[in-house]
PDB file with one MODEL, atoms N, CA, C and O in Angstrom:
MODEL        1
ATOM      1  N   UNK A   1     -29.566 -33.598  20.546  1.00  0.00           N
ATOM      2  CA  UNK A   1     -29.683 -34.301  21.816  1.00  0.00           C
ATOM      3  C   UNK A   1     -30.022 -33.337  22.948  1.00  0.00           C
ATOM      4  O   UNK A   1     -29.845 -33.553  24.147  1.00  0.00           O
ATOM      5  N   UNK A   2     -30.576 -32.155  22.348  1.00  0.00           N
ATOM      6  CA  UNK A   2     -31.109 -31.065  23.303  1.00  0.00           C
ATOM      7  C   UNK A   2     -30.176 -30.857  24.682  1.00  0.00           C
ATOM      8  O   UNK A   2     -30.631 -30.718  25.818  1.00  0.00           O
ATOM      9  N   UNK A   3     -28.827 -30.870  24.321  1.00  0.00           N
ATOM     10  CA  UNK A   3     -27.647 -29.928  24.927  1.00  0.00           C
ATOM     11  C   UNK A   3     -27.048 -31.668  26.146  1.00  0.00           C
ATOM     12  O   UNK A   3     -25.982 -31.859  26.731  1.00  0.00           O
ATOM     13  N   UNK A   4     -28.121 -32.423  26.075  1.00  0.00           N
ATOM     14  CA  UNK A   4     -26.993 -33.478  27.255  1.00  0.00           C
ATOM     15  C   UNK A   4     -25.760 -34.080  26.007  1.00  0.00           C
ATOM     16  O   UNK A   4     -24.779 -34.435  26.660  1.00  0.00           O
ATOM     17  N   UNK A   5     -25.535 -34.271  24.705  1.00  0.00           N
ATOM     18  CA  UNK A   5     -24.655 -34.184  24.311  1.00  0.00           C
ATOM     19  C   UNK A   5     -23.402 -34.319  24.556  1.00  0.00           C
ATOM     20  O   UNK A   5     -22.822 -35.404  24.567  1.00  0.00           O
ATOM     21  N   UNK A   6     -22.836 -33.119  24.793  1.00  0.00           N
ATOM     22  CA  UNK A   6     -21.410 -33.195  25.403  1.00  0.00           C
ATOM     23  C   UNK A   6     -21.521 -34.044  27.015  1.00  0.00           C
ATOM     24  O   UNK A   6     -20.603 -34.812  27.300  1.00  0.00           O
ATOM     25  N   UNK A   7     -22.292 -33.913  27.677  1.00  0.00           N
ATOM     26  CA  UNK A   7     -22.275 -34.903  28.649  1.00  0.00           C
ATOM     27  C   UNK A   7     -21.964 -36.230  28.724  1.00  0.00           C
ATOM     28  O   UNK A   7     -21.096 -36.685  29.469  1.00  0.00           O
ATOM     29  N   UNK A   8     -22.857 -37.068  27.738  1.00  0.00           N
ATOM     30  CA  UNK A   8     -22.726 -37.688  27.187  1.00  0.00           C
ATOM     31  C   UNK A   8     -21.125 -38.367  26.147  1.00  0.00           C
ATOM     32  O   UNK A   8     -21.237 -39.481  25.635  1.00  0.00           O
ATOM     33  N   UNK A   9     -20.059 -37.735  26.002  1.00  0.00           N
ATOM     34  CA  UNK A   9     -19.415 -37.622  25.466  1.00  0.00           C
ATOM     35  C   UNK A   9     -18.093 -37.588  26.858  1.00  0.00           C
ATOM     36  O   UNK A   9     -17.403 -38.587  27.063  1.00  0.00           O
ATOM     37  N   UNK A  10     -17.971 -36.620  27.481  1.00  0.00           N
ATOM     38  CA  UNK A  10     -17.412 -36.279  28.535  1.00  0.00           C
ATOM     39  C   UNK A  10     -16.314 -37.508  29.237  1.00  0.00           C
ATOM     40  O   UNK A  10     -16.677 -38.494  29.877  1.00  0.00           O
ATOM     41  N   UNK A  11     -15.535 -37.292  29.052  1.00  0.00           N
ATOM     42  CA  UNK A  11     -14.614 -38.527  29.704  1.00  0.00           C
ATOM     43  C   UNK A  11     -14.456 -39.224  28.752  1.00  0.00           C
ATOM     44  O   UNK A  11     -13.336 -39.690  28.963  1.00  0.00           O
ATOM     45  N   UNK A  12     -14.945 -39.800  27.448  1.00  0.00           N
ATOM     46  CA  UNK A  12     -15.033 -40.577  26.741  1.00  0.00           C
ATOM     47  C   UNK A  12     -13.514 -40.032  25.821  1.00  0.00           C
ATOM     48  O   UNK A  12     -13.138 -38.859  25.803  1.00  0.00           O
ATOM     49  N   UNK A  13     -12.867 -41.082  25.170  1.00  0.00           N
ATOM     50  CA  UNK A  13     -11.789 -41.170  24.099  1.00  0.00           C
ATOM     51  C   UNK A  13     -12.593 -40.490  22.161  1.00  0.00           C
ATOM     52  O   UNK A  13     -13.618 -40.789  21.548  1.00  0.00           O
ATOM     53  N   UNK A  14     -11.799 -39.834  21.961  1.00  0.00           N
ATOM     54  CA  UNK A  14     -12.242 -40.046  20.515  1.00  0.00           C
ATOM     55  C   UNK A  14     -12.441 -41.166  19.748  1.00  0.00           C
ATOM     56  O   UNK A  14     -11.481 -41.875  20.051  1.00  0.00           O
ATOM     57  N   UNK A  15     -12.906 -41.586  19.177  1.00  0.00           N
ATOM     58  CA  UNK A  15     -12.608 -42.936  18.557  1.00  0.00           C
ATOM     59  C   UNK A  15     -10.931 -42.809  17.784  1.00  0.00           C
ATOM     60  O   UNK A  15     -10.589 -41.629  17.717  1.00  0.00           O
ATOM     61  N   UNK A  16     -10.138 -43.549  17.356  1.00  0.00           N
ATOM     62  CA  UNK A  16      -8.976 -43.266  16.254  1.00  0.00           C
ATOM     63  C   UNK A  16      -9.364 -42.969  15.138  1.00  0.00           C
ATOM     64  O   UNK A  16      -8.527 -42.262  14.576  1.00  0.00           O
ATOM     65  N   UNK A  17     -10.561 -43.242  14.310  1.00  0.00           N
ATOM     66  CA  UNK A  17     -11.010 -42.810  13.159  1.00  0.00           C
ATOM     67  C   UNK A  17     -11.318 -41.321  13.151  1.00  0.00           C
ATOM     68  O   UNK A  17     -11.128 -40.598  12.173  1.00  0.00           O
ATOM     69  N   UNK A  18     -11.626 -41.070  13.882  1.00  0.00           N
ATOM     70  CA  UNK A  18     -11.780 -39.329  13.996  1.00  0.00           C
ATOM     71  C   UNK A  18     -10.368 -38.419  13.342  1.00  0.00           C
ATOM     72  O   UNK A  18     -10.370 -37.289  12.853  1.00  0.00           O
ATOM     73  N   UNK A  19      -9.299 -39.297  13.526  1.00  0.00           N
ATOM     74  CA  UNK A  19      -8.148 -38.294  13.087  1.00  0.00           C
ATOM     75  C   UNK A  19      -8.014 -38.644  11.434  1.00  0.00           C
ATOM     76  O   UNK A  19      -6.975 -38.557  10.779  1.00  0.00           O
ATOM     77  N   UNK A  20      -9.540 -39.124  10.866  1.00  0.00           N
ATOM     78  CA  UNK A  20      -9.139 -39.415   9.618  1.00  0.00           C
ATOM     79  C   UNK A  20     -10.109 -37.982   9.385  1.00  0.00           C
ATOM     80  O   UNK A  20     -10.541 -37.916   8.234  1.00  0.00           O
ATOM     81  N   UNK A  21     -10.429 -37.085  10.084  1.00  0.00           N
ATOM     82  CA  UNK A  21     -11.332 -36.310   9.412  1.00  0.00           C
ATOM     83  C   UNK A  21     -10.621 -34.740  10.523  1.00  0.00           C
ATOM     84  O   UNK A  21     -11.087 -33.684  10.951  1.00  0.00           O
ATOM     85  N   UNK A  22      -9.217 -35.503  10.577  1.00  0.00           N
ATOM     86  CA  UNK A  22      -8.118 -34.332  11.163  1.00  0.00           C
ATOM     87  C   UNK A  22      -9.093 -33.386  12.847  1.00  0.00           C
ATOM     88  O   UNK A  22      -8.824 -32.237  13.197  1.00  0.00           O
ATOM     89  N   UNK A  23     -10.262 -34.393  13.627  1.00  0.00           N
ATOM     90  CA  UNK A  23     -10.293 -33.970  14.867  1.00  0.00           C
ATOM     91  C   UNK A  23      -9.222 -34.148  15.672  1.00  0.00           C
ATOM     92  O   UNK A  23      -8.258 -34.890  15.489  1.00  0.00           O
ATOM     93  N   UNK A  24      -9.538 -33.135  16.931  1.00  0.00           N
ATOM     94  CA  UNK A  24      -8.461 -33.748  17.866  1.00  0.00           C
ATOM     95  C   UNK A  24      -9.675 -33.491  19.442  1.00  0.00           C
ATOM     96  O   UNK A  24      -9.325 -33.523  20.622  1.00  0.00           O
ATOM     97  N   UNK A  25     -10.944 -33.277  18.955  1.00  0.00           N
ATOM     98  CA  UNK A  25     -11.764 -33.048  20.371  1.00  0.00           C
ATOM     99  C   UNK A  25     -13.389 -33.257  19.517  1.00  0.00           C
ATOM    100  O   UNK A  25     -13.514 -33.089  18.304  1.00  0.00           O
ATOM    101  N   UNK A  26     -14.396 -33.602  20.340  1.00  0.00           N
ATOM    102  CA  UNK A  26     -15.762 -34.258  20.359  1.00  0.00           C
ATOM    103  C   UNK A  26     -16.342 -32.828  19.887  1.00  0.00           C
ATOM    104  O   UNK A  26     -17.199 -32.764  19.005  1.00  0.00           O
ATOM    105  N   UNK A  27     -15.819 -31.683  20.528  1.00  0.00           N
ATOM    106  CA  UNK A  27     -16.799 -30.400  19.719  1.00  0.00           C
ATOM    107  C   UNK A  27     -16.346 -30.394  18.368  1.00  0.00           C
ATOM    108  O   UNK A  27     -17.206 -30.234  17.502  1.00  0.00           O
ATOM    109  N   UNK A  28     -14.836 -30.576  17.932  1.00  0.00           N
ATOM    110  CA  UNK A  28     -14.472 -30.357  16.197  1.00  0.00           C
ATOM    111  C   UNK A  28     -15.222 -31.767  15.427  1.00  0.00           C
ATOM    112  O   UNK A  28     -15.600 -31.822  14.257  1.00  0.00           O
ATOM    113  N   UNK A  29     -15.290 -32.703  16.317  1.00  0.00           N
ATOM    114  CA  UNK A  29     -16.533 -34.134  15.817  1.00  0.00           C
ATOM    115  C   UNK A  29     -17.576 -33.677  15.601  1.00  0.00           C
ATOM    116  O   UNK A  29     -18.143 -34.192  14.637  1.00  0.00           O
ATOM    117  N   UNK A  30     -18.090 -32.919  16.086  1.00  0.00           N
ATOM    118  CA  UNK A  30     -19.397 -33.060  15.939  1.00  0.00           C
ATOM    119  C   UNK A  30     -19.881 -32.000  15.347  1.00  0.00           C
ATOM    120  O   UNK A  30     -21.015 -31.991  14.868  1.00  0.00           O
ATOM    121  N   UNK A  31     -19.059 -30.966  15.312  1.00  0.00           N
ATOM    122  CA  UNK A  31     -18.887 -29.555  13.903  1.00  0.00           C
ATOM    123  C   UNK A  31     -19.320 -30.243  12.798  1.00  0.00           C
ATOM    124  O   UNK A  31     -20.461 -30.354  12.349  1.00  0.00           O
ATOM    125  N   UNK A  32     -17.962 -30.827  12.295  1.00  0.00           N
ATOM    126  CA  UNK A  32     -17.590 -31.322  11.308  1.00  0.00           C
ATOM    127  C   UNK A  32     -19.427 -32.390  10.443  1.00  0.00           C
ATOM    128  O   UNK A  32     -19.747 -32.428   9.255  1.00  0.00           O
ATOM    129  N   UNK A  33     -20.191 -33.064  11.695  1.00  0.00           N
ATOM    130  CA  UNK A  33     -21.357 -34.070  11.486  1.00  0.00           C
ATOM    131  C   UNK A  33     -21.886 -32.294  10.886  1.00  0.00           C
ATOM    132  O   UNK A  33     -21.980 -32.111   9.672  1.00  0.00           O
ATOM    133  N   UNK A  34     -22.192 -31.108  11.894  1.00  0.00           N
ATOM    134  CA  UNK A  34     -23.854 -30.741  11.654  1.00  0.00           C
ATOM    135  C   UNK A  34     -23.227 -30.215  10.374  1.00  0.00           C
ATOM    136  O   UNK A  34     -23.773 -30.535   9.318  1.00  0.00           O
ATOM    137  N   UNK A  35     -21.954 -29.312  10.337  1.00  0.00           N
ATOM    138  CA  UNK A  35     -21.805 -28.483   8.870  1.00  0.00           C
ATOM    139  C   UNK A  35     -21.678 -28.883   7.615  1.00  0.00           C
ATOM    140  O   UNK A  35     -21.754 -28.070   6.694  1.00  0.00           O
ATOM    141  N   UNK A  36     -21.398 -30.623   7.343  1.00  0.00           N
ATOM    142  CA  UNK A  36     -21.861 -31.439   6.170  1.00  0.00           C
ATOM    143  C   UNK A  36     -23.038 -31.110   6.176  1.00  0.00           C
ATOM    144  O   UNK A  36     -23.274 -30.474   5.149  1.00  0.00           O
ATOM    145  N   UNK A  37     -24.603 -31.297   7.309  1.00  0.00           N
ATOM    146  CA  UNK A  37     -26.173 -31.303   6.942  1.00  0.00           C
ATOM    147  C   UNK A  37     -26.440 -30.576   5.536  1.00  0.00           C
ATOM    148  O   UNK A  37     -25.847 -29.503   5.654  1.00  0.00           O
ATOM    149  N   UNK A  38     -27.005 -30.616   4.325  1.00  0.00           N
ATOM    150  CA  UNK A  38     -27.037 -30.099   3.718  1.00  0.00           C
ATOM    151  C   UNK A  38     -28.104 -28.834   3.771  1.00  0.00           C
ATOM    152  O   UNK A  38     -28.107 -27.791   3.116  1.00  0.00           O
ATOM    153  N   UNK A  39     -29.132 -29.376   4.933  1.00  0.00           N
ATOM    154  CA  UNK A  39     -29.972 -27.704   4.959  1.00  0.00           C
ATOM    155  C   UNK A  39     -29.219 -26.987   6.709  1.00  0.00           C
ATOM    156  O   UNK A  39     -29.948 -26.449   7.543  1.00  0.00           O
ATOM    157  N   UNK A  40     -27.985 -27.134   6.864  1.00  0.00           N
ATOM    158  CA  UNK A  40     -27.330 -26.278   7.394  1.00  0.00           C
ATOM    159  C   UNK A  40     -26.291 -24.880   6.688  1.00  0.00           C
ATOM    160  O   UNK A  40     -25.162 -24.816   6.201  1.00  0.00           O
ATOM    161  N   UNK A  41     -27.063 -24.193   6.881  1.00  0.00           N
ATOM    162  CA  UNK A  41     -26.680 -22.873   6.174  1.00  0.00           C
ATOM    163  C   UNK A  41     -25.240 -21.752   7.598  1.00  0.00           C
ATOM    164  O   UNK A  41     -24.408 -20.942   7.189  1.00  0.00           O
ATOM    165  N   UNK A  42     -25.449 -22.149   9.156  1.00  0.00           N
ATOM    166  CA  UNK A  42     -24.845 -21.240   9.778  1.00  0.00           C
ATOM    167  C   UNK A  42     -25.082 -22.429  10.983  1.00  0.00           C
ATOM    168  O   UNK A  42     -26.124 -23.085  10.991  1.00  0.00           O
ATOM    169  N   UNK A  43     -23.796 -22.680  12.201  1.00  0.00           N
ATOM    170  CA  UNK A  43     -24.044 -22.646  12.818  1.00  0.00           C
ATOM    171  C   UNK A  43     -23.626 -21.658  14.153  1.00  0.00           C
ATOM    172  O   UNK A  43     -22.782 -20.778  13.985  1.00  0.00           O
ATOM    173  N   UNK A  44     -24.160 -21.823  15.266  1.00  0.00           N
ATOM    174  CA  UNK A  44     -24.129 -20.821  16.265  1.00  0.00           C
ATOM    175  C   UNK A  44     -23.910 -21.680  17.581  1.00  0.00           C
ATOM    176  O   UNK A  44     -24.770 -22.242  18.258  1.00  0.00           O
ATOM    177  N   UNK A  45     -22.236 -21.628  17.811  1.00  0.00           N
ATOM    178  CA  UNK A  45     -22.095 -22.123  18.858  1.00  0.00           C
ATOM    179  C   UNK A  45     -22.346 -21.904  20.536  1.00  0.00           C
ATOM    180  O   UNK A  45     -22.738 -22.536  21.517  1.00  0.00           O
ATOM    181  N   UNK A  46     -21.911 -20.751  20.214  1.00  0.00           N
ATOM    182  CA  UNK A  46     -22.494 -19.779  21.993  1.00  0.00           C
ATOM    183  C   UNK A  46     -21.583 -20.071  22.488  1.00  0.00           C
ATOM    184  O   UNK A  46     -21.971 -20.699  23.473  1.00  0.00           O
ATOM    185  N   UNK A  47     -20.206 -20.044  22.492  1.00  0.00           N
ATOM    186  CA  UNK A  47     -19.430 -19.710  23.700  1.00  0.00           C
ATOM    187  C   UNK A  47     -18.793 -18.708  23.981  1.00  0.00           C
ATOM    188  O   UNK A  47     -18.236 -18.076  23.083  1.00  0.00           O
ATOM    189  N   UNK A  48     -18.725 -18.352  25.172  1.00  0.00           N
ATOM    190  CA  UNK A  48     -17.912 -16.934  25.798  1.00  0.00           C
ATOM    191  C   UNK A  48     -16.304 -17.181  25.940  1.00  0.00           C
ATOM    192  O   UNK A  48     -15.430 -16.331  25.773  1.00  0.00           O
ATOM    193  N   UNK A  49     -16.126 -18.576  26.294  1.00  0.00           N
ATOM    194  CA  UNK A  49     -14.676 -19.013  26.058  1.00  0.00           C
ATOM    195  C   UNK A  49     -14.094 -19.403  25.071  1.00  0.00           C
ATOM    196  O   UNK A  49     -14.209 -20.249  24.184  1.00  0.00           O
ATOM    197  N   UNK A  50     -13.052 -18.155  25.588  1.00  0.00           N
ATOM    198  CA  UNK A  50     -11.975 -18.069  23.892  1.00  0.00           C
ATOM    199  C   UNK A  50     -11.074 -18.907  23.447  1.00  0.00           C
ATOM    200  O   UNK A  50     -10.269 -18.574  22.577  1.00  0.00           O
ATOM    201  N   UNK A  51     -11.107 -20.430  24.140  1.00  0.00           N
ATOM    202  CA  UNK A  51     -10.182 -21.791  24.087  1.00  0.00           C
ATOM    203  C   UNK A  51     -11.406 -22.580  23.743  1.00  0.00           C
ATOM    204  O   UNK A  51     -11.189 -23.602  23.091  1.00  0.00           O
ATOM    205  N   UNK A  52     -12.675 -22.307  24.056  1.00  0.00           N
ATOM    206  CA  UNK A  52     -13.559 -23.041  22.882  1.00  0.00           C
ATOM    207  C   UNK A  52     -13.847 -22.577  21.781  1.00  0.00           C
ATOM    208  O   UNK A  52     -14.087 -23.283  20.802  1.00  0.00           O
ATOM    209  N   UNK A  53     -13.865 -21.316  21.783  1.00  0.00           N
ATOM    210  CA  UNK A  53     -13.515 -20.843  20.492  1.00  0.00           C
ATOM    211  C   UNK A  53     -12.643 -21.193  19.301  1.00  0.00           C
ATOM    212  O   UNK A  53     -12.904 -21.475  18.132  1.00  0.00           O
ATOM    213  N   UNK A  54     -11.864 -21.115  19.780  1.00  0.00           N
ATOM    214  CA  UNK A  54     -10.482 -21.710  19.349  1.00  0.00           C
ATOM    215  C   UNK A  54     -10.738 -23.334  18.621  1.00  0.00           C
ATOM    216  O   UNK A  54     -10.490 -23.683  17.467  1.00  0.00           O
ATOM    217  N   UNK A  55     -11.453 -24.327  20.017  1.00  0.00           N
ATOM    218  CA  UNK A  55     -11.093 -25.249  19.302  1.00  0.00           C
ATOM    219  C   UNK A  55     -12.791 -26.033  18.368  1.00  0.00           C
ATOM    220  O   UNK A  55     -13.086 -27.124  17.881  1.00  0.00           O
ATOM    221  N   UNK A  56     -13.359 -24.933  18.520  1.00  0.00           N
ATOM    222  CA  UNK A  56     -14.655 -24.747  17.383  1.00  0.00           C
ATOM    223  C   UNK A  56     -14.259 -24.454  16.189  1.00  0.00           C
ATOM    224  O   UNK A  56     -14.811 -25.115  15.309  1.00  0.00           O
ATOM    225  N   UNK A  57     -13.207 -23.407  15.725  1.00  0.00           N
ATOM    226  CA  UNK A  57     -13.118 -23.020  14.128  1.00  0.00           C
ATOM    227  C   UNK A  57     -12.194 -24.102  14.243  1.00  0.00           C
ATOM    228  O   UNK A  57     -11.737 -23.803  13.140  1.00  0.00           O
ATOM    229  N   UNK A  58     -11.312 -25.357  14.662  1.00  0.00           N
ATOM    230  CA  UNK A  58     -10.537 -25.923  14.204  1.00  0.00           C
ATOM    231  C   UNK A  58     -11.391 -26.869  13.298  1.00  0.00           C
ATOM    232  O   UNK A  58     -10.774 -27.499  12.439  1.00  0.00           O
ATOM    233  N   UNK A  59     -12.968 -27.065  13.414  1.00  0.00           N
ATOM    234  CA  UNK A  59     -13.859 -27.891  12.540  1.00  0.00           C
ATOM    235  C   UNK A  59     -14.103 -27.262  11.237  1.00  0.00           C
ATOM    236  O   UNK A  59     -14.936 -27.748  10.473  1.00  0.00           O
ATOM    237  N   UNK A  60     -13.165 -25.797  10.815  1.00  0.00           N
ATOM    238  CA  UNK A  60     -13.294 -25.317   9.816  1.00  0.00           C
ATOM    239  C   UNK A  60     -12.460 -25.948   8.828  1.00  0.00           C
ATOM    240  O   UNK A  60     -12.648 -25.843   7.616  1.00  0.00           O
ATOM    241  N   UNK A  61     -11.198 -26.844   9.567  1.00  0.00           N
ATOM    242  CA  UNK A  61     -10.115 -26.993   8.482  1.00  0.00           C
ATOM    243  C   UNK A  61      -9.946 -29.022   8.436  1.00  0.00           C
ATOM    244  O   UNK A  61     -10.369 -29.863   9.229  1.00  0.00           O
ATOM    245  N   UNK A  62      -9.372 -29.125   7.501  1.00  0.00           N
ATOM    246  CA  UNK A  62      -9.061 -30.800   7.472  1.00  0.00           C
ATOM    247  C   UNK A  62     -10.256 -31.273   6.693  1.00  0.00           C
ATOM    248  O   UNK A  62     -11.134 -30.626   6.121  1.00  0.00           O
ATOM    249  N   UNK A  63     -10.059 -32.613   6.821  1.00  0.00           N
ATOM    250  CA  UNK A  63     -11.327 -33.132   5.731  1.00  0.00           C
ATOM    251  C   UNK A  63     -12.867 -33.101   6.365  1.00  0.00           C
ATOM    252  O   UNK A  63     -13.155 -32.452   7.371  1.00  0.00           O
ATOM    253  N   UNK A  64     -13.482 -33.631   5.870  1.00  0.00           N
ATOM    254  CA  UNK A  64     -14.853 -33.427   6.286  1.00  0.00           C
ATOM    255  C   UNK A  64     -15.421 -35.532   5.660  1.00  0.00           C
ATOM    256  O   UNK A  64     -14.873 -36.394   4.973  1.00  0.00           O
ATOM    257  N   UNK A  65     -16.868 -35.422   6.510  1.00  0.00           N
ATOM    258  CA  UNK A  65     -16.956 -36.741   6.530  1.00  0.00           C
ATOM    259  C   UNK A  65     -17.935 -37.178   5.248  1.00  0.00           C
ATOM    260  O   UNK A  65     -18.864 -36.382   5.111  1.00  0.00           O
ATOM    261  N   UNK A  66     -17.928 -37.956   4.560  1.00  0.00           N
ATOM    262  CA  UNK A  66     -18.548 -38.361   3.596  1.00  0.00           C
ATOM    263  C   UNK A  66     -19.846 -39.353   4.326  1.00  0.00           C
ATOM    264  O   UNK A  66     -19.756 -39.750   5.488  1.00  0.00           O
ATOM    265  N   UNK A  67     -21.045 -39.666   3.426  1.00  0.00           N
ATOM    266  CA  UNK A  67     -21.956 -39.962   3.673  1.00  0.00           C
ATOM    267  C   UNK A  67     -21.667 -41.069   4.532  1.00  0.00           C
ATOM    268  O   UNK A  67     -22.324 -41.299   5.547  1.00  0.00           O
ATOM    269  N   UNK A  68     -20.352 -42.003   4.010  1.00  0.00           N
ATOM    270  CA  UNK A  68     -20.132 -43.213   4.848  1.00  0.00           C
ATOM    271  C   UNK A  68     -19.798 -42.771   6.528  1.00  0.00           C
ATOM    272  O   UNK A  68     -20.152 -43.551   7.412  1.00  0.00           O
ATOM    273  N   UNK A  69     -19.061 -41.404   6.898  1.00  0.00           N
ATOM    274  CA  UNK A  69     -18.164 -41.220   7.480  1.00  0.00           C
ATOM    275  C   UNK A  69     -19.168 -40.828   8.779  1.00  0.00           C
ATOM    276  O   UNK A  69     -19.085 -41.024   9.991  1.00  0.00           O
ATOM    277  N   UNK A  70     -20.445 -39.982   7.651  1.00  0.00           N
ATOM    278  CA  UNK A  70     -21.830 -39.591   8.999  1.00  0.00           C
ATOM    279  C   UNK A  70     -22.469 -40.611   9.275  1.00  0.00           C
ATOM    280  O   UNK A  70     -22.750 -40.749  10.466  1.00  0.00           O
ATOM    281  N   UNK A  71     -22.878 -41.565   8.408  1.00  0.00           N
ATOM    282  CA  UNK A  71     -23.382 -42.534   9.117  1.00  0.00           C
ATOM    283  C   UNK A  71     -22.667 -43.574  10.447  1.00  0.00           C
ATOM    284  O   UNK A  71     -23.179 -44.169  11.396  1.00  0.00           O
ATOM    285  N   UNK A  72     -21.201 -43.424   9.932  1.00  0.00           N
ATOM    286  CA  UNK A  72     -20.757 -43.817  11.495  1.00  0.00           C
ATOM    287  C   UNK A  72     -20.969 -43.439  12.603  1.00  0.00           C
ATOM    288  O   UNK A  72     -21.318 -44.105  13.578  1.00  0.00           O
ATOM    289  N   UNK A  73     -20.662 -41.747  12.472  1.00  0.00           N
ATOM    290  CA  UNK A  73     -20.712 -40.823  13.516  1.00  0.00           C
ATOM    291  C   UNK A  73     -21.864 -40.707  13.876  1.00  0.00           C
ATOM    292  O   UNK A  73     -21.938 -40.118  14.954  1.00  0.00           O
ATOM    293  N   UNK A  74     -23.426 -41.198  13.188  1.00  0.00           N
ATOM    294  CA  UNK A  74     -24.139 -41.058  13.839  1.00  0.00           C
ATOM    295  C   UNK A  74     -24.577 -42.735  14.405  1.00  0.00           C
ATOM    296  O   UNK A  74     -25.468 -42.780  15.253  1.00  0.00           O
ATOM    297  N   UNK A  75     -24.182 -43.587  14.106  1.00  0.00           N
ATOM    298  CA  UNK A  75     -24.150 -44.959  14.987  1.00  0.00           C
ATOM    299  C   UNK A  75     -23.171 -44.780  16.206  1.00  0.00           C
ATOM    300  O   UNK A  75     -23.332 -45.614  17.098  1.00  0.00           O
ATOM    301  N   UNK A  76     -22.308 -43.961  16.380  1.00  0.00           N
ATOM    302  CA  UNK A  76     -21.417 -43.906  17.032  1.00  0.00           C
ATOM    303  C   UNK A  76     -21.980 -42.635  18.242  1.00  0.00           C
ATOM    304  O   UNK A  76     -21.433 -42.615  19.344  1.00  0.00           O
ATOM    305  N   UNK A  77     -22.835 -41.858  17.987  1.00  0.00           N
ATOM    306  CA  UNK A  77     -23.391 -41.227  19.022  1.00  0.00           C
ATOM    307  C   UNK A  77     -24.540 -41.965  19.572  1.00  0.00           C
ATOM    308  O   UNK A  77     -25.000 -41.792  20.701  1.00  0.00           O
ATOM    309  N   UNK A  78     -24.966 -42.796  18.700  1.00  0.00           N
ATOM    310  CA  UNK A  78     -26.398 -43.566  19.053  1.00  0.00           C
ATOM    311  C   UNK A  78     -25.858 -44.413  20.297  1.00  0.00           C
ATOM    312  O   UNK A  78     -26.642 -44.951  21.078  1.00  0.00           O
ATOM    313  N   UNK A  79     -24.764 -44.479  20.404  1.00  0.00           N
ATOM    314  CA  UNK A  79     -24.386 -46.173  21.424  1.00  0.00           C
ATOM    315  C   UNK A  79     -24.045 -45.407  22.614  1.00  0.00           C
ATOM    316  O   UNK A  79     -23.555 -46.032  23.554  1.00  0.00           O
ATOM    317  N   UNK A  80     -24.300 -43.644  22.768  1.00  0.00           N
ATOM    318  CA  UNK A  80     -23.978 -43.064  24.164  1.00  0.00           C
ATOM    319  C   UNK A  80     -25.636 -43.002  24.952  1.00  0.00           C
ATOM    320  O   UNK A  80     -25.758 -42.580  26.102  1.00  0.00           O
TER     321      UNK A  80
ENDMDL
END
C-alpha cells in the first residue's frame, strides 16, 4: 500500500480474531500476512525505535495464518 498503510490502520481496533494468531498490534498483523508470502525470503522493517522493534519480532512468535486466515486479512485490509 506504498507506506499509507499504517495510516490507514491508525486509530482503528484490531479485529478479535487477530488474537487467534496471538497479535496484540496492526504491525505484528501484518508481519505475520507478508512472512507467510511464500516468495518472502527477509523482511526489512526500518525502524530506529527500539519499542517498535520490540513489538516487530513479537510477529516472530505464536501461530501464523493459514491460507483461510490471509485471505481474511487481506479482505480485511481491502475495506480500509
Amino acid at each position: 500500500m506504498n507506506g499509507s498503510y499504517f495510516g490507514r490502520v491508525s486509530g482503528r481496533t484490531l479485529p478479535e480474531w487477530a488474537s487467534e494468531l496471538d497479535c496484540a498490534s496492526w504491525p505484528q498483523f501484518s508481519l505475520k500476512y507478508i512472512l507467510t508470502h511464500p516468495a518472502v525470503t527477509c523482511a526489512l522493517t526500518e525502524t530506529t525505535n527500539p519499542e517498535h522493534m520490540a513489538e516487530n519480532i513479537g510477529a516472530a512468535f505464536g501461530r501464523l495464518p493459514d491460507e483461510a486466515t490471509k485471505r481474511r486479512m487481506r479482505e480485511l485490509a481491502q475495506d480500509f
